[in-house]
MARZA-250734 format. One line per 8 residues: number of its first residue (from 1); their letters; for each residue x, y, z of C-alpha. Coordinates in steps of 0.2 Angstrom, whole numbers. Layout:
% residues N
NUM> A> X Y Z; ...
//
This chain:
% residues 439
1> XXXXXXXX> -169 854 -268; -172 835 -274; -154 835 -276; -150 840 -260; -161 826 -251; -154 814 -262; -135 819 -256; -139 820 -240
9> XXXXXXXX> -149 803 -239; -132 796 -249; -119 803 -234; -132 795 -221; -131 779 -232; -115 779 -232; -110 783 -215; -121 770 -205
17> XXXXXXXX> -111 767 -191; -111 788 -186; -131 787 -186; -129 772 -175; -120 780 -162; -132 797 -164; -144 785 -160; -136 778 -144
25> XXXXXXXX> -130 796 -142; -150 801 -139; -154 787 -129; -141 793 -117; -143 812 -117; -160 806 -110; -153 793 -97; -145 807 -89
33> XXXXXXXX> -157 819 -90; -167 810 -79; -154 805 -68; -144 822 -68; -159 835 -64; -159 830 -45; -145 841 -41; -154 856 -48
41> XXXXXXXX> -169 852 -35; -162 844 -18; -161 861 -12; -182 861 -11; -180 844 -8; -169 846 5; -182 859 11; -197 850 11
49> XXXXXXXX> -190 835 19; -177 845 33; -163 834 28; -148 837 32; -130 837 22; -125 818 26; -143 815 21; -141 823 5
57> XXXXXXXX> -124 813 5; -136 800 7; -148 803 -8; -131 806 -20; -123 791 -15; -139 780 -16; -139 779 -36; -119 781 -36
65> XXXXXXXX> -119 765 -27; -129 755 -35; -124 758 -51; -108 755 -46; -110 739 -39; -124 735 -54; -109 737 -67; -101 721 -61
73> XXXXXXXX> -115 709 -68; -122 720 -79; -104 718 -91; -108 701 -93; -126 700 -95; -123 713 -110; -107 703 -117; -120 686 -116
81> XXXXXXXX> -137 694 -122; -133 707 -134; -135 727 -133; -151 730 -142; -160 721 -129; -150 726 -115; -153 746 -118; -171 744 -121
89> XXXXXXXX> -175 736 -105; -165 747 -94; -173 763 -104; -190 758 -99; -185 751 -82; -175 769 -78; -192 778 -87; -202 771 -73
97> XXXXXXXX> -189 774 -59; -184 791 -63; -204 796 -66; -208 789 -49; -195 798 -40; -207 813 -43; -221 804 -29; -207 802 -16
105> XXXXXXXX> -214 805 0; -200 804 12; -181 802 12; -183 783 12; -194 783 -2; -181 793 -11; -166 784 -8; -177 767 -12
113> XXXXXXXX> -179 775 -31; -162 782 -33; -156 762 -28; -168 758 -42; -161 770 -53; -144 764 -54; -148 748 -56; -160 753 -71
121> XXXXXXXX> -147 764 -78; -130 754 -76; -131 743 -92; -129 759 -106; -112 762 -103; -105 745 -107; -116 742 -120; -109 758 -129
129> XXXXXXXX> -94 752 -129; -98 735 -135; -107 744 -150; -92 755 -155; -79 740 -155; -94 733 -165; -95 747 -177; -79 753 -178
137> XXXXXXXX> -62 753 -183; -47 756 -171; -43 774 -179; -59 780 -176; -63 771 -158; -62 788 -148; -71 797 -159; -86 788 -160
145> XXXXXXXX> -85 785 -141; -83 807 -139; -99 807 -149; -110 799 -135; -97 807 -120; -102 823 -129; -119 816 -126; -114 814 -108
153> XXXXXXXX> -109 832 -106; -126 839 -115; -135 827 -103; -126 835 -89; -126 855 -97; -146 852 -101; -149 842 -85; -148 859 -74
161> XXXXXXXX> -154 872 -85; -171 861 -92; -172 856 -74; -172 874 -67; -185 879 -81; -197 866 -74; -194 866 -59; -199 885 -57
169> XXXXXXXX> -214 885 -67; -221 865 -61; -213 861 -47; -199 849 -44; -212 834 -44; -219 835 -58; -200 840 -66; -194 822 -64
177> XXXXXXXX> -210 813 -71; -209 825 -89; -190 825 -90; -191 805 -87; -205 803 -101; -194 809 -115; -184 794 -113; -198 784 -124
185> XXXXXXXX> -196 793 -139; -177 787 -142; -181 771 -136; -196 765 -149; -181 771 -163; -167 760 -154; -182 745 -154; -184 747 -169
193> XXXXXXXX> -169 754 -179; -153 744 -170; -145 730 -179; -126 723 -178; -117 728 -194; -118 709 -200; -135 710 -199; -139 725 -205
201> XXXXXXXX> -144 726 -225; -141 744 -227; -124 744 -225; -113 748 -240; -100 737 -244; -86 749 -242; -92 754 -226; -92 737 -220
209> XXXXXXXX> -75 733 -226; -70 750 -214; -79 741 -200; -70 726 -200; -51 733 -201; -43 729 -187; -54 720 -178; -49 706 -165
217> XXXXXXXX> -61 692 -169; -75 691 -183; -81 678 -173; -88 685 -155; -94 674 -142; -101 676 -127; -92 674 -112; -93 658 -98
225> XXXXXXXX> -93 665 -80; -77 656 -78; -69 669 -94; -77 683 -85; -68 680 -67; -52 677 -76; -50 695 -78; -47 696 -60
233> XXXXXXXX> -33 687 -61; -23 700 -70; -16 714 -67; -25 725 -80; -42 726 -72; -38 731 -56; -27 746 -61; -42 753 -72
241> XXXXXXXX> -52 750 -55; -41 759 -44; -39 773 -59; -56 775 -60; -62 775 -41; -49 789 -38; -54 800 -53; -72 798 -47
249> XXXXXXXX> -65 805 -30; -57 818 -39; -71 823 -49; -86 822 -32; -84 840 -29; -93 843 -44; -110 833 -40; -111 847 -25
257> XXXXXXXX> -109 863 -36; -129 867 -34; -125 867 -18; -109 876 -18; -115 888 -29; -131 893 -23; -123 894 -4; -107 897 -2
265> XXXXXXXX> -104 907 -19; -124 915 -16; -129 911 -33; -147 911 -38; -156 895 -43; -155 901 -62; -137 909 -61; -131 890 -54
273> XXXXXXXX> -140 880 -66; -133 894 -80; -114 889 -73; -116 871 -73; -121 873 -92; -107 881 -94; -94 870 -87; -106 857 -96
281> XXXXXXXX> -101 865 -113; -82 865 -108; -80 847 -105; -89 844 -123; -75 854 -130; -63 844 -121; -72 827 -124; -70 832 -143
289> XXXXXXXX> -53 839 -140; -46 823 -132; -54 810 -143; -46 820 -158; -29 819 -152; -31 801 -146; -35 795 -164; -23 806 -171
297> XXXXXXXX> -9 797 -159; -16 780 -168; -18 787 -185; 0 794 -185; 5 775 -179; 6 776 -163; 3 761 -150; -16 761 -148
305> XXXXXXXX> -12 757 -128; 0 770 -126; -10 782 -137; -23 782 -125; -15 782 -109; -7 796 -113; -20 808 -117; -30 801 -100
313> XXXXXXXX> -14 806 -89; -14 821 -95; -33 823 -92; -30 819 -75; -16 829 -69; -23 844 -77; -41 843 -70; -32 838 -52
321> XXXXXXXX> -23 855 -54; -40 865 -58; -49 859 -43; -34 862 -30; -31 881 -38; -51 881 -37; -48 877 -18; -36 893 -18
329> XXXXXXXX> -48 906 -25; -61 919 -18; -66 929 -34; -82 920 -42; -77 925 -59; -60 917 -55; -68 902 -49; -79 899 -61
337> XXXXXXXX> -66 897 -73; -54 885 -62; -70 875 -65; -72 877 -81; -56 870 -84; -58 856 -75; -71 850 -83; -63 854 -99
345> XXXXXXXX> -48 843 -92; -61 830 -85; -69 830 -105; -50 827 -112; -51 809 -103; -69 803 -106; -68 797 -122; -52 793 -121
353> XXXXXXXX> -54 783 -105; -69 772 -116; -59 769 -130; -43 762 -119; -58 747 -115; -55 738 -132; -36 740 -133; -35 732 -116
361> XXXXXXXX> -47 721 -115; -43 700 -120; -55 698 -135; -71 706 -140; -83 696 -131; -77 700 -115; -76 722 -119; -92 725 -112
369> XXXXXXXX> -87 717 -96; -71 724 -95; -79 741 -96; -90 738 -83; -77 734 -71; -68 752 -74; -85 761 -78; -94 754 -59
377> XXXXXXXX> -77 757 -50; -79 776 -57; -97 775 -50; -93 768 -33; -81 784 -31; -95 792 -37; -103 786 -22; -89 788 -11
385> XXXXXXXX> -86 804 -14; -104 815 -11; -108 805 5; -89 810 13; -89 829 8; -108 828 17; -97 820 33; -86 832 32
393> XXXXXXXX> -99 846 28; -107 841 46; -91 841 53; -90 860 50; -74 858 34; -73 870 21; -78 866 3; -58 872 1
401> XXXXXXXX> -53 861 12; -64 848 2; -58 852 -15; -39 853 -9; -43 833 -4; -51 828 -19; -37 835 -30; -23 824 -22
409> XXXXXXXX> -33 809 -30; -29 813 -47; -11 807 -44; -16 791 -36; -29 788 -52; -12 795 -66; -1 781 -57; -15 769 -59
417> XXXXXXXX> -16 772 -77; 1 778 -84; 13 767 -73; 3 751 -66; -7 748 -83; 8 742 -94; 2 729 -108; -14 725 -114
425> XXXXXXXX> -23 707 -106; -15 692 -114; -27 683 -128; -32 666 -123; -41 652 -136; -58 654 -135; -66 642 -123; -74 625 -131
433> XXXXXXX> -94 627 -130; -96 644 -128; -110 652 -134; -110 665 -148; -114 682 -142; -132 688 -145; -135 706 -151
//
């Protein structure tokens, strides 16, 4: 038995940079946790408030938004002031909002949390990044970025079924203030536990040689506004902006399943949160799935770019294609896996979509910002998206109709990537002055 522990403590030793990203991993299986269960209760809230569907459009698109628009400062304010910091405020800030969205007393109340919860939230993604280009080496980029997208898709499997649980046996008040509370435990961990790998003492020598390979700069500086806006004048960015705003489109449908389900399809509150597990699981597979075969493009020496455009193209034209045969069907078994697919499709991009970030992006000190330009454009689509299908709901369209629309944006998003996004951003010399990064 000692034996054992003591083999097991070696593997941890010796493989720091994995238990880092378990950590983040947690930190944001709880970050959508308490953003996520919403859709498994706006049908009671939509009851207990008579809203309506571009009201519930509304409530979508109020965190959508401004986590979208949240992302633009938020890249740099990571890039200048470190991750560890970054990722603690923003847990205890989206603890308080998420909690509080369970006193709501009105819509306006509502929509004033959600606004409060994207801004909360909207550091998490670009800070991840900046921690796997931090931790690891090129070959094992995607990877490590699938493990917290793997985290994504539990947080969004869980969300629903945790959610419905509570929510019949408390209520959906008292739902949001427990499922927001488990965010502290993660949190005190992070505080205490995080380091960058210069820093940290535990780190084998082997494992820090393994960290370094390949990586742009050992010296990371924090960016000037003037380095951040430069990124605007390339091409680069605003293809991964258009890309990601379209797939965001594409995927919108899928924040109005709950509804979808439980009234067009007449599922049961249970029965839907069950489904959306289930499709949850699916994109894990595919997160993994696409990851693998990303690294494997790289490891088999492959361009790292090209490796990892080519995996998100195919993500997009597949899950495009699920959504519009989903448009086609009338069989609920049938239907459910059409979706199921696409989120398996959806899963084969995520990490991949991450991991394109660093191979892109100028140097290191600007990765954070740089994914925060592609991550919010996803988000404003994100917004886009719900609060049109409500338009178009109150209009009298069909969710067919709906579906058959947000398939077309999958083209628009593979364009983006696979013909517009040619060649990484050209390195320039380090501006004189600027400030080393804090972490």
């Amino acid at each position: 038995m000692a034996g054992t522990i003591s083999a097991i403590r070696e593997v941890v030793k010796s493989n720091r940079r994995w238990t880092t990203v378990g950590m983040l991993s947690w930190i944001i299986v709880v970050d959508l946790w308490a953003r996520s269960n919403l859709g498994i209760a706006i049908p009671l809230i939509r009851h207990d408030f008579f809203l309506t569907n571009l009201q519930v459009g509304m409530i979508f698109a109020a965190f959508q938004l401004s986590y979208g628009l949240s992302h633009v400062p938020m890249g740099l304010i990571v890039d200048r002031f470190g991750a560890r910091r970054v990722v603690l405020v923003s847990g205890l800030a989206w603890t308080v909002c998420a909690a509080a969205t369970g006193l709501a007393t009105s819509l306006t109340v509502l929509l004033i949390m959600r606004v409060c919860l994207g801004i909360a939230e909207s550091p998490v993604f670009p800070a991840g990044i900046k921690i796997v280009d931090s931790w690891f080496p090129n070959r094992e980029k995607a990877m490590a970025v699938a493990s917290y997208e793997v985290a994504v898709q539990v947080g969004f499997a869980g969300a629903p079924l945790v959610g419905a649980l509570l929510l019949v046996e408390i209520g959906w008040r008292l739902m949001f203030i427990v499922m927001a509370l488990l965010s502290l435990i993660p949190l005190f961990i992070w505080f205490i536990r995080y380091q960058q790998p210069e820093d940290d003492r535990a780190l084998t020598p082997k494992e820090r040689a393994l960290i370094m390979t390949g990586r742009k700069s050992t010296s990371v500086v924090a960016p000037t506004f003037g380095e951040w806006g430069s990124l605007f004048t390339h091409i680069q960015p605003w293809a991964m902006i258009a890309g990601g705003i379209s797939s965001a489109i594409m995927t919108g449908f899928y924040l109005w399943l709950p509804i979808y389900l439980q009234q067009t399809r007449h599922f049961s509150v249970v029965h839907a949160g069950g489904s959306i597990t289930l499709f949850g699981l699916a994109g894990i597979v595919g997160v993994i799935i696409g990851a693998l075969l990303s690294d494997f493009l790289i490891s088999r020496g492959g361009e790292v770019l090209a490796s990892r455009q080519q995996v998100l193209v195919a993500s997009l034209l597949l899950g495009g294609a699920a959504i519009y045969c989903t448009s086609l069907l009338h069989s609920n078994t049938a239907i459910l896996a059409t979706i199921t697919l696409g989120y398996l499709a959806t899963g084969l991009g995520a990490a991949t979509g991450w991991a394109l970030v660093p191979a892109v992006a100028p140097n290191a000190g600007l990765i954070a910002s740089l994914g925060s330009l592609q991550n919010g454009s996803w988000q404003l689509g994100q917004a886009i998206a719900p609060l049109a299908i409500g338009i178009l709901l109150d209009k009298g369209f069909e969710f067919k109709t709906i579906m058959a629309i947000s398939a077309g944006f999958a083209l628009i998003s593979a364009t983006a990537y696979g013909v517009i996004l040619r060649s990484p951003i050209e390195q320039r010399a380090p501006v004189e002055g600027m400030a080393k990064t804090a972490y």
